[in-house]
Steps between C-alpha positions, in 0.01 A plus 500: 500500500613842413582724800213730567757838488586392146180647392573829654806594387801382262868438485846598321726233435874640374676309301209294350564443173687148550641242801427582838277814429276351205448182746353767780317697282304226367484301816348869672304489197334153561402613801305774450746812490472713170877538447735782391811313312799753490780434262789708341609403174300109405199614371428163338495301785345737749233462294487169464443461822183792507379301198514179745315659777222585273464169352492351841254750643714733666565883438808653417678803349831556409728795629819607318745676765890508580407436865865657587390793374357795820179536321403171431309411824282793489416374166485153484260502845288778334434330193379159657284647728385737188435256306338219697341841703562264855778603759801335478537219758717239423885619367777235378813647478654245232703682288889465509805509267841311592900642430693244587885592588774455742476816705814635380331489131177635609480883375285741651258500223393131557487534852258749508274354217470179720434713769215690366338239334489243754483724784414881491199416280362228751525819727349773284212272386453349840486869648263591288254228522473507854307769587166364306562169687525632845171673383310222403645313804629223255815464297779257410837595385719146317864562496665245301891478644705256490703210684804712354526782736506282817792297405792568226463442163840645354448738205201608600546765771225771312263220516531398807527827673181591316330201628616487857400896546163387354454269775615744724258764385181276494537358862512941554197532294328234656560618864348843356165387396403209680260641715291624159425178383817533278769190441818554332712147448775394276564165257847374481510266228788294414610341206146595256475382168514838272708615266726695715606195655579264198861553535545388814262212573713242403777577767256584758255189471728272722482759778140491559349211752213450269731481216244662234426851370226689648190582284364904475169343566648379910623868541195631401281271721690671797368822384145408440498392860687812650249694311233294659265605816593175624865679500374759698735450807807445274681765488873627516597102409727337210384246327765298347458287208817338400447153520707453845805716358552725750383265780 
């Protein structure tokens, strides 16, 4: 059964247009969320994905924004609740780009796109959404980190500092607005199977207990049930999904 608050407002999924992000927007979708897909640059396959909805039942739109960019919160919220006209309730910060060096090879200029990608725009779009949640006395906020963050994972130090300060700054959130009927948890998913991790499985696969690949669709499950009422006392947790990596 859908949630009943799915009927009263919608949610923006970053991200969305493939992997992780198109597996929560259409599991959102399924259950009764009309769903804002934001993507950059894969217009194709974002809508793909909106065409998928639709066949299946669902509502969706599509969003084209650099979320890095300062002015992309104001107008990727404003457009999904314009164009659903319902608040917005449910945010998935998704979105994320990788520059993978040794430190002493990482400029300045790949630092800070990690950085504002994978963090600053969880933090713009999160700041703006809360206000109408804490007004409607509902709201979820879905940050998708990572098990890389919490442990080492050489070559990636933009990554994982992006991901561990997202942690970091939902637990904050979530202290914030608890009391307003507002969660605000994170996903750390492991080992996924998208394309950003094709180069890699094959050397990672003997690391993780359950010695497969995760699916998009187990990721997304987590979010359809932090987005839940029945996650209602959830809130400033990380859920990992990694297949016993990290255990």
């Amino acid at each position: 059964m859908a949630p009943r608050v799915a009927q009263r407002g919608c949610a923006l999924i970053t991200g969305g247009s493939g992997g992780i992000g198109a597996a929560v927007a259409r599991g959102l979708a399924a259950d009764g969320w009309a769903v804002a897909i934001s993507y950059r640059s894969r217009a194709e396959a974002a809508r793909a994905v909106a065409e998928q909805i639709g066949e299946a039942g669902g509502k969706a739109t599509l969003l084209q924004a650099d979320v890095s960019e300062r002015g992309a919160a104001e107008e990727l919220c404003g457009r999904a609740e314009q164009r659903f006209e319902l608040p917005l309730l449910v945010l998935v910060n998704n979105a994320a780009v990788i520059a993978d060096h040794p430190v002493v090879m990482l400029d300045d200029e790949s630092w800070q796109a990690v950085l504002e990608t994978n963090l600053s725009a969880a933090f713009r779009l999160t700041r703006r959404a809360l206000p109408r949640m804490v007004s409607e006395r509902f709201g979820r906020v879905v940050n998708v980190a990572s098990v890389v963050g919490p442990r080492a994972n050489p070559g990636q130090a933009a990554y994982a500092a992006s991901k561990a300060g997202l942690v970091g700054f939902t637990k904050t959130v979530a202290v914030e607005v608890a009391r307003h009927g507002v969660t605000a948890n994170a996903i750390a998913p492991g080992l996924i199977e998208t394309e950003a991790t094709e180069d890699v499985r094959g050397a990672m696969l003997p690391r993780i207990p359950a010695r497969r690949v995760g699916e998009p669709a187990e990721v997304a499950a987590c979010a359809r049930f932090l987005v839940s009422e029945a996650a209602a006392y959830v809130t400033g947790s990380v859920l990992t999904v990694d297949g016993g990596l990290s255990a």
